[in-house]
N, CA and C atoms of all chains as a GROMACS GRO file, in nm:
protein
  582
    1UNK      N    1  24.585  11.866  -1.301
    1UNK     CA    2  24.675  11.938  -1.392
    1UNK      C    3  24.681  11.865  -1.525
    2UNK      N    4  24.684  11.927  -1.614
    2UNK     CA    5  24.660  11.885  -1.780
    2UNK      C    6  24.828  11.842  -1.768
    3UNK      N    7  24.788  11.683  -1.870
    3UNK     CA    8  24.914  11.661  -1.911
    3UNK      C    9  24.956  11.656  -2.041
    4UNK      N   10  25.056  11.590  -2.059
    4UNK     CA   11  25.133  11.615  -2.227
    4UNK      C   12  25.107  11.422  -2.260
    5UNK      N   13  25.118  11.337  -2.144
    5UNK     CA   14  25.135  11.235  -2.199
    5UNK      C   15  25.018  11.138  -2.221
    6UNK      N   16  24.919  11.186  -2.180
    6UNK     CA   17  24.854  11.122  -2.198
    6UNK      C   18  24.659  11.199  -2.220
    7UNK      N   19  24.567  11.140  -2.248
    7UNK     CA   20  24.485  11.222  -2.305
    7UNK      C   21  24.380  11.244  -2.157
    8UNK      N   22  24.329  11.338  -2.117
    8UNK     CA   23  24.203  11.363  -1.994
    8UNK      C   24  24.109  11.242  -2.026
    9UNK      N   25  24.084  11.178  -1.863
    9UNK     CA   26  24.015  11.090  -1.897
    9UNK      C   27  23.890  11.184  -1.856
   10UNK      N   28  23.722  11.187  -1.874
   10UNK     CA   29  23.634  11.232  -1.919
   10UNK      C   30  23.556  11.122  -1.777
   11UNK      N   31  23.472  11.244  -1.693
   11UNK     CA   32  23.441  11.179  -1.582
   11UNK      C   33  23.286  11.310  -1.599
   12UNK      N   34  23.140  11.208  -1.618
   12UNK     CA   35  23.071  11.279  -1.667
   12UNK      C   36  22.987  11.347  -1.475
   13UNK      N   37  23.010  11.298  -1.399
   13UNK     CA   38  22.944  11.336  -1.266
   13UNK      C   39  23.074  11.371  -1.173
   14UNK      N   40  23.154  11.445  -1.202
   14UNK     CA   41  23.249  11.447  -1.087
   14UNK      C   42  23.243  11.533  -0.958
   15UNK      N   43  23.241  11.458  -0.882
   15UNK     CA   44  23.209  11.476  -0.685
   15UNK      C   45  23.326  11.606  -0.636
   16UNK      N   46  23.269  11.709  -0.704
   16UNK     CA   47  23.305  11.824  -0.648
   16UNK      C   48  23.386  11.835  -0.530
   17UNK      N   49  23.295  11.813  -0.443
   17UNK     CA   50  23.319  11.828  -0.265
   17UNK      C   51  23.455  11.708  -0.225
   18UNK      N   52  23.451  11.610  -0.312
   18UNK     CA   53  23.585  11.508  -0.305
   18UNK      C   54  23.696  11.562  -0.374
   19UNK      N   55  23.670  11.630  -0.458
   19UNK     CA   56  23.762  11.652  -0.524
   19UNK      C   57  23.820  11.778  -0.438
   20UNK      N   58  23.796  11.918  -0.399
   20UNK     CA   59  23.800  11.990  -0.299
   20UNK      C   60  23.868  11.920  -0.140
   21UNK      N   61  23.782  11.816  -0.130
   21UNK     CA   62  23.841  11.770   0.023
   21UNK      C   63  23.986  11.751  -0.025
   22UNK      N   64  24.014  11.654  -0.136
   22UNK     CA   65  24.166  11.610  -0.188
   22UNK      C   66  24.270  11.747  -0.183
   23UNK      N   67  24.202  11.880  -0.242
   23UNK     CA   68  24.320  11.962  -0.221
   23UNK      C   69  24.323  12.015  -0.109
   24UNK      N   70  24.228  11.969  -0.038
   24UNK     CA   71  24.213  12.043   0.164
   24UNK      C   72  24.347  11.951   0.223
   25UNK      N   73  24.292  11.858   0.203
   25UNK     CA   74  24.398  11.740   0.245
   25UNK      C   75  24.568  11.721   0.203
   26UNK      N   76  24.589  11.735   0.076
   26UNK     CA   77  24.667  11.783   0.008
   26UNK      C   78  24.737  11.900   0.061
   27UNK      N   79  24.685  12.028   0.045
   27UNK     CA   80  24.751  12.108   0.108
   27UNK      C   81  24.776  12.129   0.283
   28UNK      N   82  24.746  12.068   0.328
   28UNK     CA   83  24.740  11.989   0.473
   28UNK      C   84  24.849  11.920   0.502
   29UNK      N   85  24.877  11.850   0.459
   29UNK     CA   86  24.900  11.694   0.459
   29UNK      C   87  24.983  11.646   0.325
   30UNK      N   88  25.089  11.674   0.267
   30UNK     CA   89  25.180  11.698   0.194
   30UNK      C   90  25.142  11.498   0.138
   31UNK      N   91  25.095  11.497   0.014
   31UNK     CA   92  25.046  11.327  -0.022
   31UNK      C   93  24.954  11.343  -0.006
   32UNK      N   94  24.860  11.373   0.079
   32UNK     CA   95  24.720  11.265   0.137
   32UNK      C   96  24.651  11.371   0.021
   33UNK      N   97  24.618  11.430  -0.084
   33UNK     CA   98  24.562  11.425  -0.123
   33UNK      C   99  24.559  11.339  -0.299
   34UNK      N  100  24.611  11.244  -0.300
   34UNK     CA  101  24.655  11.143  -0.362
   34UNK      C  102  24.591  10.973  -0.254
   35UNK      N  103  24.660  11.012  -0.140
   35UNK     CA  104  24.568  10.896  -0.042
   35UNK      C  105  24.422  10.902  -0.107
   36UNK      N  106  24.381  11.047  -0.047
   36UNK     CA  107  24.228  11.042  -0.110
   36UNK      C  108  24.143  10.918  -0.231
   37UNK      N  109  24.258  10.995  -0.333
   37UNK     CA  110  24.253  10.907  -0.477
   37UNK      C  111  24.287  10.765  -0.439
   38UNK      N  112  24.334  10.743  -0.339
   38UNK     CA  113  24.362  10.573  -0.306
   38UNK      C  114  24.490  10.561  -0.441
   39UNK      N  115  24.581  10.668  -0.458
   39UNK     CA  116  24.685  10.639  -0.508
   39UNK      C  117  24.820  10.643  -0.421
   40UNK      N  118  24.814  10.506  -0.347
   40UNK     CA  119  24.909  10.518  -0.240
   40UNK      C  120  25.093  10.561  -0.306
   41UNK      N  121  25.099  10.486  -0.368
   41UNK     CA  122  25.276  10.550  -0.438
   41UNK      C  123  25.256  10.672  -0.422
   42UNK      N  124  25.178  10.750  -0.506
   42UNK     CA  125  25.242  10.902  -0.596
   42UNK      C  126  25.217  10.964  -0.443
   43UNK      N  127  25.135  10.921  -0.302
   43UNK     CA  128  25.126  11.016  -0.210
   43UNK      C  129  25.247  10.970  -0.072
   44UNK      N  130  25.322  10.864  -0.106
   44UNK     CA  131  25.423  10.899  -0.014
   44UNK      C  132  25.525  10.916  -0.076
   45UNK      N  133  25.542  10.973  -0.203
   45UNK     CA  134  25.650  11.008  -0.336
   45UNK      C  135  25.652  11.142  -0.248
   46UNK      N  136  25.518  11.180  -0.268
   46UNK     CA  137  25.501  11.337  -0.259
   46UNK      C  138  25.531  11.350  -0.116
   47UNK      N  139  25.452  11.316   0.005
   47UNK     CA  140  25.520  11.325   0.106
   47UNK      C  141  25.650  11.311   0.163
   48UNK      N  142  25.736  11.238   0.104
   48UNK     CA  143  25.870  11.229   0.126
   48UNK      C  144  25.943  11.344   0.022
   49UNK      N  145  25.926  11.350  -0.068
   49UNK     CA  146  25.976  11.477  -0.130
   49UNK      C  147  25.915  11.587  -0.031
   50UNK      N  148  25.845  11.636  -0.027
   50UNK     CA  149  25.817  11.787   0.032
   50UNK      C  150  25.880  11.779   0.193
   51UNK      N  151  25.846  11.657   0.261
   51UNK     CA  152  25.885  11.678   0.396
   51UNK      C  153  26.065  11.658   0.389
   52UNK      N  154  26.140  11.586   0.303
   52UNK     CA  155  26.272  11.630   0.334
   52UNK      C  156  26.309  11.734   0.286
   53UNK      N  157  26.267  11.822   0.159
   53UNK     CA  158  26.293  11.937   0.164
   53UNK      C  159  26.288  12.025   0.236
   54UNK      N  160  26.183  12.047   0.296
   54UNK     CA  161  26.133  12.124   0.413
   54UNK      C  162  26.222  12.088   0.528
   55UNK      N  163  26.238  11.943   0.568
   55UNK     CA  164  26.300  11.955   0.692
   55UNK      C  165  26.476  11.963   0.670
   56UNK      N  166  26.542  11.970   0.534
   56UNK     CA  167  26.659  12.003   0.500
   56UNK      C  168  26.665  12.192   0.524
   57UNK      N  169  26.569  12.193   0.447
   57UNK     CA  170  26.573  12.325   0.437
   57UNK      C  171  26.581  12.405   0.630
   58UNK      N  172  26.522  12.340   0.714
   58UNK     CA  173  26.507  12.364   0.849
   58UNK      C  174  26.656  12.311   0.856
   59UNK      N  175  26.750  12.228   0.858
   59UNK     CA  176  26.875  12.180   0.947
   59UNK      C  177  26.930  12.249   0.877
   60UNK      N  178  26.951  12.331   0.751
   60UNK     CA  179  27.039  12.410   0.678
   60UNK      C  180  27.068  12.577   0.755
   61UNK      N  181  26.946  12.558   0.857
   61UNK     CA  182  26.920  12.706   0.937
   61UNK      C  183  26.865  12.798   0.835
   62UNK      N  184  26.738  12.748   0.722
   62UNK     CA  185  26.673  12.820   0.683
   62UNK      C  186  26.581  12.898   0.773
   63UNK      N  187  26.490  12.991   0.740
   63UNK     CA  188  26.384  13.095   0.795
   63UNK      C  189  26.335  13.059   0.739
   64UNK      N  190  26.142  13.098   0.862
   64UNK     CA  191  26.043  12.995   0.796
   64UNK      C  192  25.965  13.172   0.784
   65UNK      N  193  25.931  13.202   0.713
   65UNK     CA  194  25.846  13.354   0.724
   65UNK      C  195  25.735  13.359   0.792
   66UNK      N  196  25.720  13.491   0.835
   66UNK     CA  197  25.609  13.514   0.937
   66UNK      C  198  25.465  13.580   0.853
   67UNK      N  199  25.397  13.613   0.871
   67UNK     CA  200  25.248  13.660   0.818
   67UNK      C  201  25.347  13.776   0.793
   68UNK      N  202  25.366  13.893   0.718
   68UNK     CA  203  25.358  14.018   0.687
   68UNK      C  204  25.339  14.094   0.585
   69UNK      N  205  25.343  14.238   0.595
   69UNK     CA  206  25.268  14.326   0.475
   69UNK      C  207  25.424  14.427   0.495
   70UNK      N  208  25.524  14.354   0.479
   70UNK     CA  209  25.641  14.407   0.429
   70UNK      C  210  25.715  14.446   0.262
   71UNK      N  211  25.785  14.391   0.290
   71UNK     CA  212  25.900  14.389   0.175
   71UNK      C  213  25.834  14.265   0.078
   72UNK      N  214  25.800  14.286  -0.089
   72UNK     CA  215  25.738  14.198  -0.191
   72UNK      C  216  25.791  14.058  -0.142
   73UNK      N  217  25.947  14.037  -0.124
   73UNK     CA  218  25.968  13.873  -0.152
   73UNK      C  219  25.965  13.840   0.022
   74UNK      N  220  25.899  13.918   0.115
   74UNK     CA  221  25.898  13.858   0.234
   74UNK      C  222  25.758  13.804   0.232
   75UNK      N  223  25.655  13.850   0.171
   75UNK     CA  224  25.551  13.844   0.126
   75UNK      C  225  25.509  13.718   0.098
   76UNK      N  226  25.619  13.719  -0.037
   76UNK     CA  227  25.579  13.632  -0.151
   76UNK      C  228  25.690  13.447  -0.062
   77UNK      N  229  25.782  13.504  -0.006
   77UNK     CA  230  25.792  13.401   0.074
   77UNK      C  231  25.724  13.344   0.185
   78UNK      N  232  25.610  13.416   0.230
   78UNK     CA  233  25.525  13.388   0.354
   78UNK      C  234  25.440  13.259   0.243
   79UNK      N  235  25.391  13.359   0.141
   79UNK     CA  236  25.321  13.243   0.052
   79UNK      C  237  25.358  13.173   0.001
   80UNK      N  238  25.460  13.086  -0.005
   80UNK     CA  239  25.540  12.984  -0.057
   80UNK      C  240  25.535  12.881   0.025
   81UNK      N  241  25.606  12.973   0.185
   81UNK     CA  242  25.629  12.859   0.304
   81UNK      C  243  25.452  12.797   0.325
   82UNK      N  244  25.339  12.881   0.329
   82UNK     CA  245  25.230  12.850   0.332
   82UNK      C  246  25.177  12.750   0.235
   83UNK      N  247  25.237  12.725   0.112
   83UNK     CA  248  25.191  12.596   0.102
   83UNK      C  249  25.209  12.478   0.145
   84UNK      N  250  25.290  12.455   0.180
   84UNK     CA  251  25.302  12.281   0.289
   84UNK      C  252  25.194  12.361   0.445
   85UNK      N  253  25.070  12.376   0.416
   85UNK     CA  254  25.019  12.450   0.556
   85UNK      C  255  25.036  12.312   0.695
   86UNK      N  256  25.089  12.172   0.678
   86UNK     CA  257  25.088  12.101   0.818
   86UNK      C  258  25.229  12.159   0.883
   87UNK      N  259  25.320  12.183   0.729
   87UNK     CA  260  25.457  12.158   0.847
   87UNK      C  261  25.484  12.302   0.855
   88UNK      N  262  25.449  12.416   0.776
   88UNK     CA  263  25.437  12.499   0.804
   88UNK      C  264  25.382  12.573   0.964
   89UNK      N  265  25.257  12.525   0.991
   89UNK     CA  266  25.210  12.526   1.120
   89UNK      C  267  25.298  12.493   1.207
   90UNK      N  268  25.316  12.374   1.194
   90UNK     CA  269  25.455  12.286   1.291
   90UNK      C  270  25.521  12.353   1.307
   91UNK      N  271  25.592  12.429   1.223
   91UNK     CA  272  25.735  12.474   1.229
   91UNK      C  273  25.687  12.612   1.296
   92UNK      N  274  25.559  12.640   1.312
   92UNK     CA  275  25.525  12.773   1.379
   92UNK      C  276  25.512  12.729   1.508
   93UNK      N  277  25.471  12.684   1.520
   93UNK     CA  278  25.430  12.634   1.682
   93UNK      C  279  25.556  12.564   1.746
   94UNK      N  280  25.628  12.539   1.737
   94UNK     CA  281  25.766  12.478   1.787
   94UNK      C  282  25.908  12.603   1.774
   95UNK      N  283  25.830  12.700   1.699
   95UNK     CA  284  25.965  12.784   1.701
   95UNK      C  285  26.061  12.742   1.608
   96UNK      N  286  26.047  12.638   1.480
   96UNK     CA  287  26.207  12.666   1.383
   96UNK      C  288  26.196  12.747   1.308
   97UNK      N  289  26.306  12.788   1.278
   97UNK     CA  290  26.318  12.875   1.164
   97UNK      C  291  26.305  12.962   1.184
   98UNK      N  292  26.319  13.041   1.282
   98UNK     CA  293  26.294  13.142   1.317
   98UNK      C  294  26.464  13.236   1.346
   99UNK      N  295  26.547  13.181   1.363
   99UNK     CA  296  26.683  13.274   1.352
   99UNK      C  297  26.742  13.338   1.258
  100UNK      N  298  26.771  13.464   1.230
  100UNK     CA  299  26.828  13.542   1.141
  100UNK      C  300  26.950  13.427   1.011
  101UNK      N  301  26.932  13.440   0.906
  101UNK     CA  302  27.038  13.370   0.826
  101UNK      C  303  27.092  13.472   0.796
  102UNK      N  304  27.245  13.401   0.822
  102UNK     CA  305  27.379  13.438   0.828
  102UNK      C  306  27.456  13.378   0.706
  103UNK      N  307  27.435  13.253   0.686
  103UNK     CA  308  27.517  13.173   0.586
  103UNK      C  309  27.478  13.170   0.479
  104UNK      N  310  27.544  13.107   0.334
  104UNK     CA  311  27.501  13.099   0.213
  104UNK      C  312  27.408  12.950   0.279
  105UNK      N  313  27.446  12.856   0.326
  105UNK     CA  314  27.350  12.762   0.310
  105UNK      C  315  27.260  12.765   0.385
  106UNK      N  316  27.252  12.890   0.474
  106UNK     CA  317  27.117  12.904   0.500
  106UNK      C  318  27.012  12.934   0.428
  107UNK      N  319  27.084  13.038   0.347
  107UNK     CA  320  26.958  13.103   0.236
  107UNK      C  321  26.929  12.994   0.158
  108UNK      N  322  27.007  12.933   0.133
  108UNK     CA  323  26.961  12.768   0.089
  108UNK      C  324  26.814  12.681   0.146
  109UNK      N  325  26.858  12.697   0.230
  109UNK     CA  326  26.756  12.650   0.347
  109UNK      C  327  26.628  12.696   0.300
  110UNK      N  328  26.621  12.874   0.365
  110UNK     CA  329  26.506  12.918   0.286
  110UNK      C  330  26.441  12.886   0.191
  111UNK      N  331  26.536  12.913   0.087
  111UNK     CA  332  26.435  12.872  -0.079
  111UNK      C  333  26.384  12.680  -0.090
  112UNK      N  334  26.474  12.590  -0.006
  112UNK     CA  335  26.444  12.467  -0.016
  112UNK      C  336  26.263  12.485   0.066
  113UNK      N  337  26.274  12.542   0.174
  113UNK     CA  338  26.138  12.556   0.243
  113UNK      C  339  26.019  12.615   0.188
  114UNK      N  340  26.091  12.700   0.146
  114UNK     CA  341  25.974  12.828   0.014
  114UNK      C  342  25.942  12.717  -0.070
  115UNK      N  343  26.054  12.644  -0.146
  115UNK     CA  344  26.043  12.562  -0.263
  115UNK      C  345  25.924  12.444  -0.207
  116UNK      N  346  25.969  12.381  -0.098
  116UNK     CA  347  25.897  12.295  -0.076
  116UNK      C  348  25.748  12.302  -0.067
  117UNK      N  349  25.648  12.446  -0.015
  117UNK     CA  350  25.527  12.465  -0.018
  117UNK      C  351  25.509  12.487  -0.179
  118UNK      N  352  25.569  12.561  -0.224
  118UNK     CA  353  25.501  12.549  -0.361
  118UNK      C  354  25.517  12.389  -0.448
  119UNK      N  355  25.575  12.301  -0.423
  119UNK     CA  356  25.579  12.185  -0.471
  119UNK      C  357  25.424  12.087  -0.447
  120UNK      N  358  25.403  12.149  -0.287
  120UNK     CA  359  25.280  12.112  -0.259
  120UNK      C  360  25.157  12.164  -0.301
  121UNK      N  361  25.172  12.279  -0.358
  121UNK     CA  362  25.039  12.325  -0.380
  121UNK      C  363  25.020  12.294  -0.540
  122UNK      N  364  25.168  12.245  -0.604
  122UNK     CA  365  25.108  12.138  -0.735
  122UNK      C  366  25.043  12.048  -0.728
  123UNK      N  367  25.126  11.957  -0.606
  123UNK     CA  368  25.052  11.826  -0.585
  123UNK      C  369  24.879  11.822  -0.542
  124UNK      N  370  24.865  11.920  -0.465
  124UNK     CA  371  24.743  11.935  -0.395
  124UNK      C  372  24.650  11.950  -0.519
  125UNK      N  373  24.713  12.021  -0.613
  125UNK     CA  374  24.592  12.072  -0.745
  125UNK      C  375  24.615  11.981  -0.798
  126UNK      N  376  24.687  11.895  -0.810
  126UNK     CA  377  24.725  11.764  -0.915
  126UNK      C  378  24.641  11.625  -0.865
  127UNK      N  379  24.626  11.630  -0.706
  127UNK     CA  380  24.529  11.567  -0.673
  127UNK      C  381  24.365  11.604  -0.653
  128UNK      N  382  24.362  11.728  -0.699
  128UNK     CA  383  24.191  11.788  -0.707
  128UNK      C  384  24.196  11.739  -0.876
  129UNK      N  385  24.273  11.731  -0.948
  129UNK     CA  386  24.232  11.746  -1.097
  129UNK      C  387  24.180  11.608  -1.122
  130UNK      N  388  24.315  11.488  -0.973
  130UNK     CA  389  24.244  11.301  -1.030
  130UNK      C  390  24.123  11.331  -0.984
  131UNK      N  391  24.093  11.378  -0.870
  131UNK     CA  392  23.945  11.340  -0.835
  131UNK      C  393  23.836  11.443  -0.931
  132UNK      N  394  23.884  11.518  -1.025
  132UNK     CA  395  23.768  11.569  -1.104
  132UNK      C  396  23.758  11.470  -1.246
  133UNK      N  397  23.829  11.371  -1.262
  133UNK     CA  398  23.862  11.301  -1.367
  133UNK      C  399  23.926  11.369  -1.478
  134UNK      N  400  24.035  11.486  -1.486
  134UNK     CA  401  24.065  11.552  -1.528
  134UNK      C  402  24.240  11.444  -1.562
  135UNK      N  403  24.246  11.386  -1.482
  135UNK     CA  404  24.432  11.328  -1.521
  135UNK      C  405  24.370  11.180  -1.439
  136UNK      N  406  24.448  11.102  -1.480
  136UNK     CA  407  24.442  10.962  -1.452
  136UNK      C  408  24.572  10.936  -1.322
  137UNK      N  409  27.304  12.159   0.994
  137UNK     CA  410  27.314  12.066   0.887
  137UNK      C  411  27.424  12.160   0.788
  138UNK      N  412  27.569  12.122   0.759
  138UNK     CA  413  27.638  12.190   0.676
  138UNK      C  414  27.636  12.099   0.561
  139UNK      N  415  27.615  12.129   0.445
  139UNK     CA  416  27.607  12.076   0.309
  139UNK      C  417  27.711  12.121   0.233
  140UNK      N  418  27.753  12.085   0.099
  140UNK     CA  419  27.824  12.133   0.029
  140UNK      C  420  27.736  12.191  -0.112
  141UNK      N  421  27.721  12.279  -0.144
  141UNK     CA  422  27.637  12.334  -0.260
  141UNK      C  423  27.600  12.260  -0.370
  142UNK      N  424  27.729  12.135  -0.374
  142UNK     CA  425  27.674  12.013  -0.512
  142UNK      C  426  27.575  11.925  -0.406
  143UNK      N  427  27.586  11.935  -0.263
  143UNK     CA  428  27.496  11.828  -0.240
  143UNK      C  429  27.322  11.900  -0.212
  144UNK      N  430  27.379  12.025  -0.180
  144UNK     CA  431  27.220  12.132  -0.201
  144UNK      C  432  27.172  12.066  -0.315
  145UNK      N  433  27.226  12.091  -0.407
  145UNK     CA  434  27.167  12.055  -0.542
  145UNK      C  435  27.083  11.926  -0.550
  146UNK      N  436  27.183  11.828  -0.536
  146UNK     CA  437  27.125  11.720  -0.555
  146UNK      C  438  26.997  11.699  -0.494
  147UNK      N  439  27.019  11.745  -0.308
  147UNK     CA  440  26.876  11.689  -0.292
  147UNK      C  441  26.749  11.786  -0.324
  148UNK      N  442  26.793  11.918  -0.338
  148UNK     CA  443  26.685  11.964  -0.418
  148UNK      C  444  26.637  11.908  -0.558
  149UNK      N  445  26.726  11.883  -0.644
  149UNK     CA  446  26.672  11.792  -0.791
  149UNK      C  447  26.601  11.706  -0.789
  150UNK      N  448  26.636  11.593  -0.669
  150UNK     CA  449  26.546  11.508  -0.669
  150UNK      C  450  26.469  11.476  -0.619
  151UNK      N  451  26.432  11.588  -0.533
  151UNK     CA  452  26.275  11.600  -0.476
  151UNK      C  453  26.204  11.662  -0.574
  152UNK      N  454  26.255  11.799  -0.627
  152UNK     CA  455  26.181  11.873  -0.698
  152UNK      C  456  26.154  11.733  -0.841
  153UNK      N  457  26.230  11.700  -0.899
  153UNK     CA  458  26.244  11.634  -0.993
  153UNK      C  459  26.116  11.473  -0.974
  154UNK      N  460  26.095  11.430  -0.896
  154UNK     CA  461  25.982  11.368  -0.810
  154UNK      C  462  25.870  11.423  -0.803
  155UNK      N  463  25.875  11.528  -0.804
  155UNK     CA  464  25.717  11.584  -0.762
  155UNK      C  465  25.678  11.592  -0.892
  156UNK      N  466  25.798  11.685  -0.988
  156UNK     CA  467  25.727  11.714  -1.119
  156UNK      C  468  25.706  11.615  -1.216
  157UNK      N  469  25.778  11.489  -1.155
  157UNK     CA  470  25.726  11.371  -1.248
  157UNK      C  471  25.598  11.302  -1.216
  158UNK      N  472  25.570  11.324  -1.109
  158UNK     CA  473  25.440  11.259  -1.059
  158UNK      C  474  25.333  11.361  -1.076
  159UNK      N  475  25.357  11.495  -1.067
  159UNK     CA  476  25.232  11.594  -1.118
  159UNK      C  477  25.231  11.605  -1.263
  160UNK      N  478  25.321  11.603  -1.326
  160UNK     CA  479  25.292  11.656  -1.463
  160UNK      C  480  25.263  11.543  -1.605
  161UNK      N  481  25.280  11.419  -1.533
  161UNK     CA  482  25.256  11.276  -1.645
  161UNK      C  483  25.160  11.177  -1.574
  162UNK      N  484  25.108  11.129  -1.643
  162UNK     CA  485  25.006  11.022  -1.602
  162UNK      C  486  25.030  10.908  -1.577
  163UNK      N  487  25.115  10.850  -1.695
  163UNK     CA  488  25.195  10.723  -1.655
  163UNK      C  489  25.278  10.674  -1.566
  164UNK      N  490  25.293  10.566  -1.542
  164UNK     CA  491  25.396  10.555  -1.408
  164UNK      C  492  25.562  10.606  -1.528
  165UNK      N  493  25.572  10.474  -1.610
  165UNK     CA  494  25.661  10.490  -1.679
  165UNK      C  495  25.725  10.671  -1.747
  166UNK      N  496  25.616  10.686  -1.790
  166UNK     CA  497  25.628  10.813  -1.804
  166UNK      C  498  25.666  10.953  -1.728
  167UNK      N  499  25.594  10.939  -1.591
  167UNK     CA  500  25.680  11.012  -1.494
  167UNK      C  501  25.806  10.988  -1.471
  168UNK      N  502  25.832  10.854  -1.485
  168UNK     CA  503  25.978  10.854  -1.423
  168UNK      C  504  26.097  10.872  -1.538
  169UNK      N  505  26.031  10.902  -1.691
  169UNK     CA  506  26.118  10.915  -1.771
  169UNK      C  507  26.158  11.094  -1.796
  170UNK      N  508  26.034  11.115  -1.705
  170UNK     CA  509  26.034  11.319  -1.720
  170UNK      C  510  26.095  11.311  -1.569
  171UNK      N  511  26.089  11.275  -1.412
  171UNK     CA  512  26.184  11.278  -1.334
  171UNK      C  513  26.281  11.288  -1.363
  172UNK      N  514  26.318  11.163  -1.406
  172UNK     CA  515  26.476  11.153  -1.474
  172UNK      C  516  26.535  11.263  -1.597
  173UNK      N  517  26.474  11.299  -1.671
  173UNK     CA  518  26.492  11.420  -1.715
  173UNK      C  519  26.516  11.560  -1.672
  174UNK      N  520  26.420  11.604  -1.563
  174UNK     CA  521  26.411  11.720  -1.462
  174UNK      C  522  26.566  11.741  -1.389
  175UNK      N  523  26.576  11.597  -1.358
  175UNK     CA  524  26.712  11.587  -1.251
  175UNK      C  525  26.811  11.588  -1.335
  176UNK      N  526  26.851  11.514  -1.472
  176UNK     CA  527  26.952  11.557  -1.503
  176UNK      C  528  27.003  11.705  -1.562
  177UNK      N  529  26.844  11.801  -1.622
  177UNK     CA  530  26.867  11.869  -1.647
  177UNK      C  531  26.892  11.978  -1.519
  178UNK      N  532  26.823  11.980  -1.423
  178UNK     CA  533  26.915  12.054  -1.296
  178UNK      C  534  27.060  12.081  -1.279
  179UNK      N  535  27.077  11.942  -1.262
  179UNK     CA  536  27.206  11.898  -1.247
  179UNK      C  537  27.306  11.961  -1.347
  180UNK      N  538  27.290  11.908  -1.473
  180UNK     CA  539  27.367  11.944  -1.570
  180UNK      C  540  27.360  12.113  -1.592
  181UNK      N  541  27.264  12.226  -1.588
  181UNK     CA  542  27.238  12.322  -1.585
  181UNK      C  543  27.266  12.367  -1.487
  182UNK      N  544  27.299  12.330  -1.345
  182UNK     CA  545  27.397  12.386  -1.256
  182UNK      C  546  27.549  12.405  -1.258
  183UNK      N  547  27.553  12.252  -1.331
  183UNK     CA  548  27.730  12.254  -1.350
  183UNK      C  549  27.774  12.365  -1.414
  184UNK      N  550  27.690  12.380  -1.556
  184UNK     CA  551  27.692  12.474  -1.654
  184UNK      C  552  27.715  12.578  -1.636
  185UNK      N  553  27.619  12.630  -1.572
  185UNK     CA  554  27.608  12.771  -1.478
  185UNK      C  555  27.740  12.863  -1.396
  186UNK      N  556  27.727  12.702  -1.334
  186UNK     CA  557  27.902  12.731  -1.229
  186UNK      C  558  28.004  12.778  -1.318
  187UNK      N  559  28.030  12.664  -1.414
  187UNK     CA  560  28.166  12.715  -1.535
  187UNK      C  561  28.139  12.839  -1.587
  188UNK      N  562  28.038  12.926  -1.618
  188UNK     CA  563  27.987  13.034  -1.679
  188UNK      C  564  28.026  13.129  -1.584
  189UNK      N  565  27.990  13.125  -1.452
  189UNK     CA  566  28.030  13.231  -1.327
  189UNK      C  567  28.147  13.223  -1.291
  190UNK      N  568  28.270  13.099  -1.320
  190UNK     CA  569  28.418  13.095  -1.273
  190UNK      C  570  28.436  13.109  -1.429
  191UNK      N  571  28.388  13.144  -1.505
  191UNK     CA  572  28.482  13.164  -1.637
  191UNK      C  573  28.464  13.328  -1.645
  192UNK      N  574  28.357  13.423  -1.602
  192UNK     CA  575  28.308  13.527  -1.604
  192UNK      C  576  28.449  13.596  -1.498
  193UNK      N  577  28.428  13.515  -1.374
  193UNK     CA  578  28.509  13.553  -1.254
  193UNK      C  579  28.662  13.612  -1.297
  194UNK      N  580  28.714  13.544  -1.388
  194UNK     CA  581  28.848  13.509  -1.463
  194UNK      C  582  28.883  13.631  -1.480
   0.00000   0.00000   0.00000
């Protein structure tokens, strides 16, 4: 991801297929595509941000959305929760999130979980851009 | 997990506020001066918000 503070560093052979694995991993694996980069801080920054959101957003009695070709923001929330795709999975295969919300802080819940995949699918592109030499 | 809506906040700010300092700046220093920015402006733009919807409410 292009930044404001500082200038693209200029990487004249950049390893495609690494850079790709980083957002496989990345979007996987909430950090590890920063591990990749062997930038250990910014990937358990990121992993601890996305996984307590996500798992706040789960004890708040958020809903985790299911695959469907419903209603636009059930949709557009399937693709949200789908970016964190490890805990996403998780949370499919174990059954959370799955009870009707009732409360205001549930719907809380929700958008913290929604919120949390799309946080990851910055990071994930933010770690394809170090490994294209695109951000430092 | 029952929360209170200022504490929703918070820990949403400062996760969200974390991520976008570490995706969007290069520097260490520098992320953490746009973190710290992100979060207070949440923060402060929630309070805001609130007084705007109980002053509307009135």
């Amino acid at each position: 991801m292009a930044t404001a503070s500082a200038a693209p560093v200029v990487v004249k052979n950049p390893n495609v297929g690494r850079a790709y694995g980083a957002f496989a991993a990345g979007w996987l694996v909430p950090g590890a595509g920063y591990l990749f980069e062997k930038r250990w801080v910014r990937g358990l920054l990121v992993f601890a941000s996305v996984a307590v959101l996500f798992v706040c957003g789960l004890a708040m009695g958020g809903k985790v959305y299911s695959p469907n070709a419903g209603d636009i923001l059930d949709i557009l929330g399937f693709l949200g929760d789908l970016g964190a795709a490890g805990l996403y999975l998780l949370s499919r295969i174990a059954g959370w999130g799955q009870l009707p919300v009732q409360i205001t802080v549930a719907d809380y819940g929700t958008k913290f979980i929604v919120v949390a995949g799309l946080l990851n699918f910055i990071a994930a592109v933010d770690a394809h851009d170090i490994a294209l030499g695109k951000k430092r | 997990m029952m929360v209170s809506h200022f504490t929703a906040v918070l820990i949403f700010s400062v996760c969200v506020s974390v991520v976008f300092g570490i995706t969007q700046r290069s520097e260490a220093r520098a992320m953490l001066k746009y973190g710290l920015y992100c979060f207070s402006l949440f923060v402060v733009g929630t309070i805001a918000a609130s007084w705007v919807m109980a002053l509307i409410k009135r």
